[in-house]
C-alpha positions as a printed Julia matrix, in Angstrom:
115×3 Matrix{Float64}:
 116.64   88.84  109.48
 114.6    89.83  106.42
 111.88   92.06  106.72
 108.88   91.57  104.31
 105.58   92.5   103.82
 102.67   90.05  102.57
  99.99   91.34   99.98
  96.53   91.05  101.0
  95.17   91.47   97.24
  94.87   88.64   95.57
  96.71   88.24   92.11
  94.85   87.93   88.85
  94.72   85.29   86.68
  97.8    86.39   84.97
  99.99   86.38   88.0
  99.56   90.03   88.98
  98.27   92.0    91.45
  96.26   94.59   88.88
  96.06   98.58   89.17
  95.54  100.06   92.65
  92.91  102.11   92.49
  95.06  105.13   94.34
  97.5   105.18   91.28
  96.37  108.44   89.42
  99.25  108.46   86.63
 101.62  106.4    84.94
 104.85  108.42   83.19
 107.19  105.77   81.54
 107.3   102.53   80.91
 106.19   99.67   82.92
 105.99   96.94   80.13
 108.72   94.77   81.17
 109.89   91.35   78.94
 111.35   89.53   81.89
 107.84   87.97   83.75
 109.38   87.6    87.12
 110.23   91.26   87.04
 107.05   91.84   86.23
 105.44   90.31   88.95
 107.97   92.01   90.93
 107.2    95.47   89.92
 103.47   94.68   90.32
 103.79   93.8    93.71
 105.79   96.58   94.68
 103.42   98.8    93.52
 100.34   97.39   94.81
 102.36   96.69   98.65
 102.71  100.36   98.69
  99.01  101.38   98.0
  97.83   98.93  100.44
 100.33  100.62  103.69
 100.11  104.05  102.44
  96.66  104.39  101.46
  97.05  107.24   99.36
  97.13  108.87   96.11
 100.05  108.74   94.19
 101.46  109.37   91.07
 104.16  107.03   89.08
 107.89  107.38   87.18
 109.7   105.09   86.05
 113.16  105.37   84.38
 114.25  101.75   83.85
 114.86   99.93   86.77
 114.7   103.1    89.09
 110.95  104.34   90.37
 109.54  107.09   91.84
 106.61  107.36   93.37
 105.0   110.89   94.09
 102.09  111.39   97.13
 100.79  114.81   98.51
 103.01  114.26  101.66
 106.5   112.93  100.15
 108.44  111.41   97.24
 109.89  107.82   97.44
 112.89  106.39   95.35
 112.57  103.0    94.97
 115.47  100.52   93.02
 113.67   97.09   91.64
 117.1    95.12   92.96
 115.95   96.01   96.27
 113.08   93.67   96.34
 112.19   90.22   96.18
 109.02   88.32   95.27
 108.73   84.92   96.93
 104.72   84.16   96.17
 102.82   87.09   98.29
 105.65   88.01   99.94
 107.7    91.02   99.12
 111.13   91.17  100.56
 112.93   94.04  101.26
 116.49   93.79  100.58
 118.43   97.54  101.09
 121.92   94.85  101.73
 124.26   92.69   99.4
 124.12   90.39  102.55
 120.1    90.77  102.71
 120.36   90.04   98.61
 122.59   87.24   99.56
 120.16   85.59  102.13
 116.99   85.86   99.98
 118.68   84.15   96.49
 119.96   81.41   99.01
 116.32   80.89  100.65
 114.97   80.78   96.83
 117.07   78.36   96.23
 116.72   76.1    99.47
 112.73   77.17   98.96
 113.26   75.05   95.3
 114.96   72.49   96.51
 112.97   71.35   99.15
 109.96   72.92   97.72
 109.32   74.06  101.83
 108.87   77.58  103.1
 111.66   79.01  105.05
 110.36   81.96  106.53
């Protein structure tokens, strides 16, 4: 079974979720030019301010991130995620990977949620 988390921020008006307010620095670049990824990235970073509820600091080196708190570091991948409206999947699998592109799909077809 996936495992995902839903946002309790609400997105902007350009599809976002915005700046946590416990992100103290940016190093690298976070301008991305596909705008799914984007959305992606902005909800990974905004899922992890709201369940860790901390300070943290930001790296990215092109699809790899890592996030720096007081406590601990975390390495995060981007094709370990998926964004299905407010819900961020996590997907550490090929098999989970394989599950969530197939409920996209079905989720398209029959415009329905699945989970």
């Amino acid at each position: 079974m996936l495992s995902f988390y839903k946002l309790r921020t609400e997105r902007q008006d350009n599809g976002l979720w915005g700046t946590p307010l416990k992100l103290k620095s940016i190093d690298g670049n976070i301008i991305f030019k596909d705008e799914e990824k984007e959305k992606l990235f902005s909800a990974i970073i905004m899922a992890f301010a709201e369940t860790k509820e901390e300070n943290f600091s930001l790296e990215m080196i092109k699809d790899i991130f890592i996030i720096h708190t007081e406590s601990r570091t975390y390495y995060y991948g981007m094709s370990y995620f998926g964004l299905d409206d407010d819900k961020l999947y996590h997907l550490p699998t090929d098999d989970d990977k394989k599950v969530f592109n197939r409920m996209i799909k079905l989720k398209k077809i029959t415009k329905k949620e699945i989970f």
